[in-house]
ChimeraX commands (.cxc) that place a marker at each C-alpha (Angstrom):
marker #1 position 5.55,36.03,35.16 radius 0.5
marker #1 position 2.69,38.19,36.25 radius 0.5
marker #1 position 1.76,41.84,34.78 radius 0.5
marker #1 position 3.84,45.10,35.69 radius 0.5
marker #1 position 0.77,46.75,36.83 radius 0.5
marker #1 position 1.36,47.68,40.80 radius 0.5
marker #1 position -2.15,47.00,41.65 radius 0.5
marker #1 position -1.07,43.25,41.07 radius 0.5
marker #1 position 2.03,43.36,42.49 radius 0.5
marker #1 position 1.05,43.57,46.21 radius 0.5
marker #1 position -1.18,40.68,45.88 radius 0.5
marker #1 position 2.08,38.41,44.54 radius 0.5
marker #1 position 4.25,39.51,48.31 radius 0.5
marker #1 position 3.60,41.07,50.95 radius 0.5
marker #1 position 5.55,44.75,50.72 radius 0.5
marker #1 position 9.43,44.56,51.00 radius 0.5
marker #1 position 11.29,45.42,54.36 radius 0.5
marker #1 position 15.31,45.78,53.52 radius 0.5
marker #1 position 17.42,47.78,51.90 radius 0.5
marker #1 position 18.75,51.55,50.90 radius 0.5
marker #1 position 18.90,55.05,49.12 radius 0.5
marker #1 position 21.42,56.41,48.07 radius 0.5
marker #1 position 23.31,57.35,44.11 radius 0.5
marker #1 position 24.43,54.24,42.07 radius 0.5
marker #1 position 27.80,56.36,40.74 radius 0.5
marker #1 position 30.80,54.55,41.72 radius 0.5
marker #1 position 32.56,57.29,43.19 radius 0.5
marker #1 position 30.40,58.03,45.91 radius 0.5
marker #1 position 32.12,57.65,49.33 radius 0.5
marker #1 position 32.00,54.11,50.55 radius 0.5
marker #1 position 30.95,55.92,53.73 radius 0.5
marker #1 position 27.93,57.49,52.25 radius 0.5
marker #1 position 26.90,54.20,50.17 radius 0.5
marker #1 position 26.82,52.17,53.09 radius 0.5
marker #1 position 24.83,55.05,55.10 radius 0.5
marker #1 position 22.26,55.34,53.16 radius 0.5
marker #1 position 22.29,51.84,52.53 radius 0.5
marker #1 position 21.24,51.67,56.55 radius 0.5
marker #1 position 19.18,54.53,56.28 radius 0.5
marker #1 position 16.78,52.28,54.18 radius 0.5
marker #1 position 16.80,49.29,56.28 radius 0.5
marker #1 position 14.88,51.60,58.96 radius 0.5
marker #1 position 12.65,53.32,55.78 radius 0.5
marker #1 position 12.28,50.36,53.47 radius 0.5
marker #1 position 9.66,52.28,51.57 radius 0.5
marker #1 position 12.33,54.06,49.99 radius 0.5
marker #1 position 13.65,51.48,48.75 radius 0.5
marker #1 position 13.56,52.52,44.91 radius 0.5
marker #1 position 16.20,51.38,41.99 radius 0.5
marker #1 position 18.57,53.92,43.32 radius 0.5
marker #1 position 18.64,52.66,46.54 radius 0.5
marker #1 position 18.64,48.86,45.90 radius 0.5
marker #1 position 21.36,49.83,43.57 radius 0.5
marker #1 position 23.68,51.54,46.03 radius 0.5
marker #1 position 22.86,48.49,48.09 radius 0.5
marker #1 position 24.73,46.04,45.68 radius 0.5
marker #1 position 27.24,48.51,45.59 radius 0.5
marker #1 position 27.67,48.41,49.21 radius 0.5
marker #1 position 27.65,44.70,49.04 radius 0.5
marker #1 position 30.72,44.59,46.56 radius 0.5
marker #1 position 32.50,47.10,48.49 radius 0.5
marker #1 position 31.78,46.02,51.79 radius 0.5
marker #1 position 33.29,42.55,50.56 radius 0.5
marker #1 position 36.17,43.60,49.08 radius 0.5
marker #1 position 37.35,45.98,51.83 radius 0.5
marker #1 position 36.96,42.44,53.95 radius 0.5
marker #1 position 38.44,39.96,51.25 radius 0.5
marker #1 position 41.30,42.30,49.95 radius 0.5
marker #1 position 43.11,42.31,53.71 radius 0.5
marker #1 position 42.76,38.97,54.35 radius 0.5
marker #1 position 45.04,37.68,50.95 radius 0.5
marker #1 position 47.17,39.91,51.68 radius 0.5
marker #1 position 47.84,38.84,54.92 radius 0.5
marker #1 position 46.92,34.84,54.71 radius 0.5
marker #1 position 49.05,34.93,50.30 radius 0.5
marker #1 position 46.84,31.57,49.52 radius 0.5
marker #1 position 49.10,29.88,47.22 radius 0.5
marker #1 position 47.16,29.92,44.01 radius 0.5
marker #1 position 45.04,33.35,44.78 radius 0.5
marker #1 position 41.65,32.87,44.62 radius 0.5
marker #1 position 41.81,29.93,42.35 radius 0.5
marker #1 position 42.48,27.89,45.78 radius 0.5
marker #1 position 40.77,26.16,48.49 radius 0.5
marker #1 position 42.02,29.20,51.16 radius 0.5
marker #1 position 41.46,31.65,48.10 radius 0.5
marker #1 position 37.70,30.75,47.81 radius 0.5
marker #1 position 37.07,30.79,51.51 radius 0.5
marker #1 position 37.96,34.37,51.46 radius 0.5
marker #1 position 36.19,35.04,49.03 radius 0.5
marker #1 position 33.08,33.30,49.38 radius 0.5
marker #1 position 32.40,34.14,53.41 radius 0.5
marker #1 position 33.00,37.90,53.00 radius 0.5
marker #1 position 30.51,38.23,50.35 radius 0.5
marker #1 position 28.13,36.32,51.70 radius 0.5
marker #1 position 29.04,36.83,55.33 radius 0.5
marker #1 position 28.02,40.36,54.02 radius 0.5
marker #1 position 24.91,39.88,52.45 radius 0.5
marker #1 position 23.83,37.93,55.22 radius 0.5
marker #1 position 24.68,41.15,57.16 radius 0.5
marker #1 position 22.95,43.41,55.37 radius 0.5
marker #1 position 19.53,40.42,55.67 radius 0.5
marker #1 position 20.37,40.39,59.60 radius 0.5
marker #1 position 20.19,44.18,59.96 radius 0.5
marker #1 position 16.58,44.63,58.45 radius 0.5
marker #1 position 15.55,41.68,60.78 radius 0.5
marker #1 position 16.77,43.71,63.66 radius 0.5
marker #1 position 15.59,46.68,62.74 radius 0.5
marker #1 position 12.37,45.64,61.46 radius 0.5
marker #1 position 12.45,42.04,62.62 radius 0.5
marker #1 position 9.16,40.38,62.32 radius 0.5
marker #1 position 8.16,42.54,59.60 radius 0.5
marker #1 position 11.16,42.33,57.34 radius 0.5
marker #1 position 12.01,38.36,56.26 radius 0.5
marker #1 position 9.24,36.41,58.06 radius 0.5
marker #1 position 6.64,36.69,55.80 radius 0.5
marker #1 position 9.29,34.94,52.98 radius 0.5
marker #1 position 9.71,32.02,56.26 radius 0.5
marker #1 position 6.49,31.43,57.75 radius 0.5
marker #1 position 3.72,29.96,56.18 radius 0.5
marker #1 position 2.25,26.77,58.61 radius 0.5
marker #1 position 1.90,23.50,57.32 radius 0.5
marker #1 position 3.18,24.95,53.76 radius 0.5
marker #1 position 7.12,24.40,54.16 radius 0.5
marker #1 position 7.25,20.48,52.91 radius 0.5
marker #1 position 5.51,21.99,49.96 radius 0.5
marker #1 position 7.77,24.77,49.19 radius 0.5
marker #1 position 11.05,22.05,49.40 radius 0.5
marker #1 position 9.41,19.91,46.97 radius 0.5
marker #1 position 8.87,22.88,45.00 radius 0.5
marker #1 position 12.13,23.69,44.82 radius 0.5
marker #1 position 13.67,20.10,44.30 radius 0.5
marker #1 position 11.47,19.67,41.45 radius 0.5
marker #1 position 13.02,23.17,40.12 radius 0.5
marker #1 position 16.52,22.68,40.79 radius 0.5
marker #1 position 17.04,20.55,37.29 radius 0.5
marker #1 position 15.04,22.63,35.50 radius 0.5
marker #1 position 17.73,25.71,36.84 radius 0.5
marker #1 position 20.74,23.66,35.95 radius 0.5
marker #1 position 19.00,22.83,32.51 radius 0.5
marker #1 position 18.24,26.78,31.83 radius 0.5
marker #1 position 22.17,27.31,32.34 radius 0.5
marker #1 position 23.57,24.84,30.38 radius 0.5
marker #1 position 21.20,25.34,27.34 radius 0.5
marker #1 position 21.90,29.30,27.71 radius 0.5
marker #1 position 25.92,28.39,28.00 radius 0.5
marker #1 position 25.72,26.17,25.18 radius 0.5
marker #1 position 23.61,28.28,22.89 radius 0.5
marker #1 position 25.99,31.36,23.80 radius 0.5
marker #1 position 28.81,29.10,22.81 radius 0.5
marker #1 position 27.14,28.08,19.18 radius 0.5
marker #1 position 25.87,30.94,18.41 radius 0.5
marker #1 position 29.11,33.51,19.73 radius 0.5
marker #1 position 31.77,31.55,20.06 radius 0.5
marker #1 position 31.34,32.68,23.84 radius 0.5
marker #1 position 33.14,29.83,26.24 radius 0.5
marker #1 position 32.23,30.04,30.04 radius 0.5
marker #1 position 34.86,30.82,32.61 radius 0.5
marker #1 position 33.20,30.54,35.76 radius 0.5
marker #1 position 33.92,26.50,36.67 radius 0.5
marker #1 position 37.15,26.94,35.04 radius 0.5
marker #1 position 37.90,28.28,38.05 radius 0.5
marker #1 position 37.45,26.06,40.09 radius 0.5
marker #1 position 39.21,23.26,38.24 radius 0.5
marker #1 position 41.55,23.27,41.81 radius 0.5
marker #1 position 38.86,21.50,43.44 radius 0.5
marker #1 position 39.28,18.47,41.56 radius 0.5
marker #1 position 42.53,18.04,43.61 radius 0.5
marker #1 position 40.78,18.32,47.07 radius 0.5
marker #1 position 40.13,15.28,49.26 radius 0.5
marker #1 position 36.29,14.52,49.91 radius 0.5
marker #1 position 36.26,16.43,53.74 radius 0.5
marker #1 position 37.59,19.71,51.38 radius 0.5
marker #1 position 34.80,18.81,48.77 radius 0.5
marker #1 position 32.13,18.50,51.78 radius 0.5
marker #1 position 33.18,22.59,52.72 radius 0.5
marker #1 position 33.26,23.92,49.05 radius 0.5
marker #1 position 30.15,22.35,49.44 radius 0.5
marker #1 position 28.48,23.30,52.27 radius 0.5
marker #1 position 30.05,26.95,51.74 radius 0.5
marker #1 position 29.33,26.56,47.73 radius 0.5
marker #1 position 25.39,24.96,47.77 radius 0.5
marker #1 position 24.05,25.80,51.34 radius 0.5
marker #1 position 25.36,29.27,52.33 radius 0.5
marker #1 position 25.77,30.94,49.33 radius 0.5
marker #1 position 22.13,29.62,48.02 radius 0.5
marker #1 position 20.47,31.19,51.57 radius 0.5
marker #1 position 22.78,34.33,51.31 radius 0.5
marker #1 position 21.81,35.17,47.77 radius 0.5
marker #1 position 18.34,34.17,48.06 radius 0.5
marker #1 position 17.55,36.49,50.99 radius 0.5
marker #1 position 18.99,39.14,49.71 radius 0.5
marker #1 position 18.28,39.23,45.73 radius 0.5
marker #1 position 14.76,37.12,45.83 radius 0.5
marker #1 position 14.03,38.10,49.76 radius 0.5
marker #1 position 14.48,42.25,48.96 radius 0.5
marker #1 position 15.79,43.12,45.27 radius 0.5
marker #1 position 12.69,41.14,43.60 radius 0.5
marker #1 position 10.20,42.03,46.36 radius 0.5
marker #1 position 11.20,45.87,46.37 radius 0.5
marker #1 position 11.07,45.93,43.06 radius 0.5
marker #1 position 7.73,44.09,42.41 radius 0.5
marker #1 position 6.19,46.46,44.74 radius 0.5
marker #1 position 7.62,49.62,43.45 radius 0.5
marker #1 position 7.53,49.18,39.58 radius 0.5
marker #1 position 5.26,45.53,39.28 radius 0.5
marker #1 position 6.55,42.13,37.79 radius 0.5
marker #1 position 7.52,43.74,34.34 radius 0.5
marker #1 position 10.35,45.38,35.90 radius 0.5
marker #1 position 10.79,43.67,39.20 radius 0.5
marker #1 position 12.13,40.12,37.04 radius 0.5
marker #1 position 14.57,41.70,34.66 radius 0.5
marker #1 position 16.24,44.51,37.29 radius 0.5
marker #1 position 16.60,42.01,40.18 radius 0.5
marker #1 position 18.19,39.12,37.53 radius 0.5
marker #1 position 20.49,41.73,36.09 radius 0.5
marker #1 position 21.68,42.90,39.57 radius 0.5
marker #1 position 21.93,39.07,40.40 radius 0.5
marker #1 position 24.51,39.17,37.63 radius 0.5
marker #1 position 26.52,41.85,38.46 radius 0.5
marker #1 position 27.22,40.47,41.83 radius 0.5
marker #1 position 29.11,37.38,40.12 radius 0.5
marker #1 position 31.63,39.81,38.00 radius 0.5
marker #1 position 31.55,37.42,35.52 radius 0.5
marker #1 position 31.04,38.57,32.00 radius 0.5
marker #1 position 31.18,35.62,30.24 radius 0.5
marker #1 position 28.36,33.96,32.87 radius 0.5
marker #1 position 26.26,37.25,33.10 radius 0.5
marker #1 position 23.45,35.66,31.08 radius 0.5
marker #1 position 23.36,31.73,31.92 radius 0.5
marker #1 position 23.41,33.84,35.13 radius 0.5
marker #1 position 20.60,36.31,34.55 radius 0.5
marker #1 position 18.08,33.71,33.17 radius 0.5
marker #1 position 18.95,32.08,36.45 radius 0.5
marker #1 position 17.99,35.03,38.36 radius 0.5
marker #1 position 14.49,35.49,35.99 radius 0.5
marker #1 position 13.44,31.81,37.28 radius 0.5
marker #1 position 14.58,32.14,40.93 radius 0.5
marker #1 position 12.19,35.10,41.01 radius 0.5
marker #1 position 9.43,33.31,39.60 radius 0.5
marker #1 position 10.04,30.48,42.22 radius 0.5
marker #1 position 10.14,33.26,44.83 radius 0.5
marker #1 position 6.94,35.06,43.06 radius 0.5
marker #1 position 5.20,32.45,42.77 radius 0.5
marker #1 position 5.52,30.85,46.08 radius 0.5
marker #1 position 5.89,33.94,48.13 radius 0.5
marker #1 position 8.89,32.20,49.68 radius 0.5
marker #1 position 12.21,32.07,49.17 radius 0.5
marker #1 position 12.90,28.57,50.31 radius 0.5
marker #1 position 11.96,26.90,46.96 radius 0.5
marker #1 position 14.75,29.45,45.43 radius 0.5
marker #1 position 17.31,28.59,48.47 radius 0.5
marker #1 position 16.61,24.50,47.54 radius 0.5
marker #1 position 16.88,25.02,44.03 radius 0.5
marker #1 position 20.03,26.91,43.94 radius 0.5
marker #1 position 21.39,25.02,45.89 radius 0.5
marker #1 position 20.82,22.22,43.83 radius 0.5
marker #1 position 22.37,23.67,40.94 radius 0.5
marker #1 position 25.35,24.96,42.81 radius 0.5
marker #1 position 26.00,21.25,43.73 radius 0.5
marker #1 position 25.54,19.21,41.16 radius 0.5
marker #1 position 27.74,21.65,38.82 radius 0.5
marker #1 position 30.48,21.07,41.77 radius 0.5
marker #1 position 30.23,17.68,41.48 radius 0.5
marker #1 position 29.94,17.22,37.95 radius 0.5
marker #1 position 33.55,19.29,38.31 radius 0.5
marker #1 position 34.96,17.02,40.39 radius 0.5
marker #1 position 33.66,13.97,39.35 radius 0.5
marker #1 position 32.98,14.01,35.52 radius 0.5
marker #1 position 36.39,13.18,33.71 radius 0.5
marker #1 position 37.76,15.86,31.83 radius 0.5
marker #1 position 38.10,16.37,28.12 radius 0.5
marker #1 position 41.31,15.46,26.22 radius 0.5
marker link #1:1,2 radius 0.2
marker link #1:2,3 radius 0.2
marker link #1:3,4 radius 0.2
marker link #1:4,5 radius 0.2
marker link #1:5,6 radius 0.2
marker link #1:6,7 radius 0.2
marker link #1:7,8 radius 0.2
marker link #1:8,9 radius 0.2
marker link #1:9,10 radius 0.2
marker link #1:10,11 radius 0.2
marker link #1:11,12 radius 0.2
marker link #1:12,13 radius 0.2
marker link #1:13,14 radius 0.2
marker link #1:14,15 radius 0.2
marker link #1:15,16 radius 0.2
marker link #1:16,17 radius 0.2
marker link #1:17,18 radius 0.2
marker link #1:18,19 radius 0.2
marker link #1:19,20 radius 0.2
marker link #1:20,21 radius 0.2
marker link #1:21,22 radius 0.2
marker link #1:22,23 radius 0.2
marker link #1:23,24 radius 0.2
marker link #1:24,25 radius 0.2
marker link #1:25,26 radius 0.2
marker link #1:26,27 radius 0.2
marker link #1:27,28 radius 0.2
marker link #1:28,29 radius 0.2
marker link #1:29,30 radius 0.2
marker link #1:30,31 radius 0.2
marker link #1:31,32 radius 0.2
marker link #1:32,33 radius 0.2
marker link #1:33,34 radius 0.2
marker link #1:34,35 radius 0.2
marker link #1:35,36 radius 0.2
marker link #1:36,37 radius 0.2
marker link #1:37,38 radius 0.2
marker link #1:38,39 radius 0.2
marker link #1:39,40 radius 0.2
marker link #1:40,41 radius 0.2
marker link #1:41,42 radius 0.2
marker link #1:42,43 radius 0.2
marker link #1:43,44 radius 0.2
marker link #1:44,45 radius 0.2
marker link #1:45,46 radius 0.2
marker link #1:46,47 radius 0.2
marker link #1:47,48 radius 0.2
marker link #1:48,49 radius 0.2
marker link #1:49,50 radius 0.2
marker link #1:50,51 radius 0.2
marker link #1:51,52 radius 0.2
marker link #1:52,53 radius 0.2
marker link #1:53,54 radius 0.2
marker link #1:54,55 radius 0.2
marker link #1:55,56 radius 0.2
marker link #1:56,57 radius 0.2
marker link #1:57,58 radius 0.2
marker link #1:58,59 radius 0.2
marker link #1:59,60 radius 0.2
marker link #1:60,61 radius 0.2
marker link #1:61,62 radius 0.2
marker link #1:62,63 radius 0.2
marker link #1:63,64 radius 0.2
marker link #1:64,65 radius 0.2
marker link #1:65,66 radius 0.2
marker link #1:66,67 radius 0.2
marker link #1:67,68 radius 0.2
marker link #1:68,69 radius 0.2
marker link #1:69,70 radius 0.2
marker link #1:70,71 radius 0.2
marker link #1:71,72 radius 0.2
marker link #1:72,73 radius 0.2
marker link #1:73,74 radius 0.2
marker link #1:74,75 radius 0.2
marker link #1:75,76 radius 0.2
marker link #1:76,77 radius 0.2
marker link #1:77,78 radius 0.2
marker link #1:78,79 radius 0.2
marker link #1:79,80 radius 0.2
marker link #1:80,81 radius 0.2
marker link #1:81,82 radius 0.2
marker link #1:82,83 radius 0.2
marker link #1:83,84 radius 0.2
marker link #1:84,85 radius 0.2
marker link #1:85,86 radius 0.2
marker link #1:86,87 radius 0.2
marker link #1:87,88 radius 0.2
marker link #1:88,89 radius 0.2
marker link #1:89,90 radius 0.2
marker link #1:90,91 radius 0.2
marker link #1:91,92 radius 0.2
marker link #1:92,93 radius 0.2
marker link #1:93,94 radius 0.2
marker link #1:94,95 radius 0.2
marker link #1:95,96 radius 0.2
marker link #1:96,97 radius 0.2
marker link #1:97,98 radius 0.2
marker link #1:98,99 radius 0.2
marker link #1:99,100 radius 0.2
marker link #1:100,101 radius 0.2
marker link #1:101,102 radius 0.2
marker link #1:102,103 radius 0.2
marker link #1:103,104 radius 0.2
marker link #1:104,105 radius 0.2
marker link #1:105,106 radius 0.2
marker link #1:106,107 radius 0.2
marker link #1:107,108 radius 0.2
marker link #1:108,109 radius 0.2
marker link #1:109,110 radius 0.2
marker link #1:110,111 radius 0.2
marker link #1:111,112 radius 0.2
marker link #1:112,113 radius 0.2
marker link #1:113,114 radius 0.2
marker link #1:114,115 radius 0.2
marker link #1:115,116 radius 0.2
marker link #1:116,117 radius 0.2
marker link #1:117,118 radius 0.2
marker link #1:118,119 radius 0.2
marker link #1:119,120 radius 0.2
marker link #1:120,121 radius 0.2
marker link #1:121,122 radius 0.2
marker link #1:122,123 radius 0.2
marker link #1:123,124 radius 0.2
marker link #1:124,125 radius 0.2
marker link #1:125,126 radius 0.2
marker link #1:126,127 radius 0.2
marker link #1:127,128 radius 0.2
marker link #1:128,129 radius 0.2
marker link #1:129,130 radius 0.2
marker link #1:130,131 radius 0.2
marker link #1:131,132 radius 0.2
marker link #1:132,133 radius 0.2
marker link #1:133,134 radius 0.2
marker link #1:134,135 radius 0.2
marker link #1:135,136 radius 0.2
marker link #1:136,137 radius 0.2
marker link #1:137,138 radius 0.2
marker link #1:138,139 radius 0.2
marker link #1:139,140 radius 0.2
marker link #1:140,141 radius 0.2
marker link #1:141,142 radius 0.2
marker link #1:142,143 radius 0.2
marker link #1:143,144 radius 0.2
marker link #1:144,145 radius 0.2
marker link #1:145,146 radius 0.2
marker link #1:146,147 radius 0.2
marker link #1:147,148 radius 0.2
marker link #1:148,149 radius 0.2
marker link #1:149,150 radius 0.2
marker link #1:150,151 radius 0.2
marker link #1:151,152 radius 0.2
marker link #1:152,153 radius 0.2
marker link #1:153,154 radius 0.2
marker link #1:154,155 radius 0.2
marker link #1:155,156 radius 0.2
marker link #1:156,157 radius 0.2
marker link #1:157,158 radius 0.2
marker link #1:158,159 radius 0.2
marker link #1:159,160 radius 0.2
marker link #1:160,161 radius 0.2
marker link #1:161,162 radius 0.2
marker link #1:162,163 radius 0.2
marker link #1:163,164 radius 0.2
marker link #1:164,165 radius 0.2
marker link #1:165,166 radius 0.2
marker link #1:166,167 radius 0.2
marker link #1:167,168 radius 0.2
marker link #1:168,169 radius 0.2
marker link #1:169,170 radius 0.2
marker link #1:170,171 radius 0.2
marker link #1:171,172 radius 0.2
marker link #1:172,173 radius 0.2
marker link #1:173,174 radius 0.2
marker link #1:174,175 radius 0.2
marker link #1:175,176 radius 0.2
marker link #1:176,177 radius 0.2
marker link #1:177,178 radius 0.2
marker link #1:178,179 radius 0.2
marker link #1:179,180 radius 0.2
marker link #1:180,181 radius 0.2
marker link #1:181,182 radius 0.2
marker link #1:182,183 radius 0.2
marker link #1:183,184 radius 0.2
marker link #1:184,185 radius 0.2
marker link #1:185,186 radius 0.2
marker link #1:186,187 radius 0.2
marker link #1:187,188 radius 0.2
marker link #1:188,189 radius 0.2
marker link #1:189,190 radius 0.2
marker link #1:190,191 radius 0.2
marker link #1:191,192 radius 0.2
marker link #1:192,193 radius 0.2
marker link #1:193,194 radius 0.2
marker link #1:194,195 radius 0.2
marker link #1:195,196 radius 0.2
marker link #1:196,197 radius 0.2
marker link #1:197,198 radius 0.2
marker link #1:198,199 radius 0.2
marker link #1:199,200 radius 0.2
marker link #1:200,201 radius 0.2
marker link #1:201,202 radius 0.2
marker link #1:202,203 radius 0.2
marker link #1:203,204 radius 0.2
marker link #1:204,205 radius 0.2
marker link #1:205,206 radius 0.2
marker link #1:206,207 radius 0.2
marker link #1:207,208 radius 0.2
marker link #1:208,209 radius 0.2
marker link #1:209,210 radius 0.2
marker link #1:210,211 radius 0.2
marker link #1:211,212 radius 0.2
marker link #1:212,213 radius 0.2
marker link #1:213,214 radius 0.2
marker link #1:214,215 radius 0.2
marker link #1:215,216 radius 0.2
marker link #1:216,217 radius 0.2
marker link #1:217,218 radius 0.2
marker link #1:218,219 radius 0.2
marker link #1:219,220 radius 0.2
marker link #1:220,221 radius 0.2
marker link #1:221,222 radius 0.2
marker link #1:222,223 radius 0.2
marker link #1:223,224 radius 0.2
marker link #1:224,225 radius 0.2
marker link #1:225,226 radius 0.2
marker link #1:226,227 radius 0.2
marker link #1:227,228 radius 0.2
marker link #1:228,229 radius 0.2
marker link #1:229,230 radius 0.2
marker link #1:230,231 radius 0.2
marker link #1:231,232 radius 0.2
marker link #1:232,233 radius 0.2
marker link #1:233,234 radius 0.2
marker link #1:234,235 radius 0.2
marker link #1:235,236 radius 0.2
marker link #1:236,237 radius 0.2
marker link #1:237,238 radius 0.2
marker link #1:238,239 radius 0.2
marker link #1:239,240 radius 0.2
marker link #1:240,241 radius 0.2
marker link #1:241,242 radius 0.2
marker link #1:242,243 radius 0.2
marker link #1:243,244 radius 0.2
marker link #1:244,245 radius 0.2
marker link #1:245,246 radius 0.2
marker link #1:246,247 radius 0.2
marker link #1:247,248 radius 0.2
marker link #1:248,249 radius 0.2
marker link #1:249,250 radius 0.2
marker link #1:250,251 radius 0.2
marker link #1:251,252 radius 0.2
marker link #1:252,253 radius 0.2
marker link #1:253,254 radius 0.2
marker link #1:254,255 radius 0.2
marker link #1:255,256 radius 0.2
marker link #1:256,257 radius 0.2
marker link #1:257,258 radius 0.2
marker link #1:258,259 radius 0.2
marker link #1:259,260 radius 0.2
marker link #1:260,261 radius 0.2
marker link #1:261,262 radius 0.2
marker link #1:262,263 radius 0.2
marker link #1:263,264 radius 0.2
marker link #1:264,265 radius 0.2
marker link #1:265,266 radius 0.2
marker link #1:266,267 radius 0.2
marker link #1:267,268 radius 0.2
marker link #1:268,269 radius 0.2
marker link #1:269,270 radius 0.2
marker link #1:270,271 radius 0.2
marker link #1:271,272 radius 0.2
view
């Protein structure tokens, strides 16, 4: 996964352009968080663990204050644990971290995200890449969920979930997964791979840059049970993205995972 020296860490990607600065406590005004959140899309050089911090913060805040209005005015029958219920939820987190990836293009735009995109000729290369990595993700996150269930007793929640989606007809299916394995994938993948990992690696090198950006990765899903299948998720998206100074291969290989776990769910028949 590379060395933590910083010398080494510029020549993995180019120097981040997103994100913040601002304190990680809770109880700062939402506000503040989200100002200094845009302070540091126009001075990405500040963006330290402090500031890419506040910036998840913002990002679970920012969603919330979106999702919370919407149930209450829309009562999906079944809460979140619905088809209407996971729309919410789904587009106003990533509709926001697509927002917060859309605001350091505009402020920065050619120097924020392009040099993650563009690469000539080198784009069939990086979707193979991450085709041939998407089973190899799934794999890591069933052996971690199994060996967490063997070794702690620890069961995982997070497709329990979604157990409503076996009763959906195949157009509902098709938007879970379009929503589910394409825009959730790119959303996540800009924003943890495209700025967490790359702010990181530059700041504090690989040694840090791997384990900070998977645990923040984690955190987003509010998930305990899932936080590690999750996390070693996050440590081999960010070699994908290290390694092929891209985040496509991450995007494709996510995506993967995200939809062959759906379909498994819908498809596979379940236990007695």
């Amino acid at each position: 996964m590379g060395t933590g020296r910083r010398g080494d860490a510029g020549r993995g990607l180019p120097p981040p352009r997103l994100p913040v600065s601002a304190s990680p406590c809770p109880r700062v005004p939402l506000k503040r968080l989200v100002g200094t959140a845009l302070e540091a899309l126009a001075c990405p050089e500040r963006a330290v663990h402090r500031t890419i911090l506040a910036s998840v913060l913002a990002v679970l805040a920012l969603s919330n204050l979106v999702a919370l209005p919407l149930f209450r005015l829309l009562h999906p029958a079944g809460g979140i644990h619905s088809l209407p219920g996971f729309l919410i939820a789904a587009l106003a987190q990533e509709g926001t971290l697509l927002a917060f990836v859309g605001l350091a293009w505009a402020l920065r735009a050619r120097r924020a995200m392009g040099p993650t995109w563009r690469a000539p000729g080198r784009l069939p290369a990086r979707l193979l890449a991450g085709l041939a990595a998407g089973p190899l993700l799934f794999l890591v996150s069933v052996l971690v969920q199994v060996a967490m269930a063997e070794a702690f007793g620890v069961r995982q929640t997070q497709l329990a979930g979604y157990l409503w989606a076996r009763e959906l007809d195949l157009p509902q299916l098709l938007l879970v997964l379009l929503v589910g394995a394409v825009l959730a994938p790119i959303a996540e993948e800009l924003f943890f791979r495209g700025f967490v990992f790359r702010a990181y690696l530059v700041a504090r090198g690989a040694r840090w840059a791997y384990p900070l950006s998977a645990a923040l990765f984690a955190l987003l899903h509010v998930n305990l049970p899932a936080a590690l299948p999750i996390f070693a998720m996050g440590l081999l998206l960010a070699w994908l993205c290290h390694r092929n100074r891209s985040v496509v291969p991450g995007i494709v290989a996510h995506g993967f995972n995200n939809a062959v776990a759906l379909l498994l769910l819908y498809f596979a028949p379940m236990p007695p």
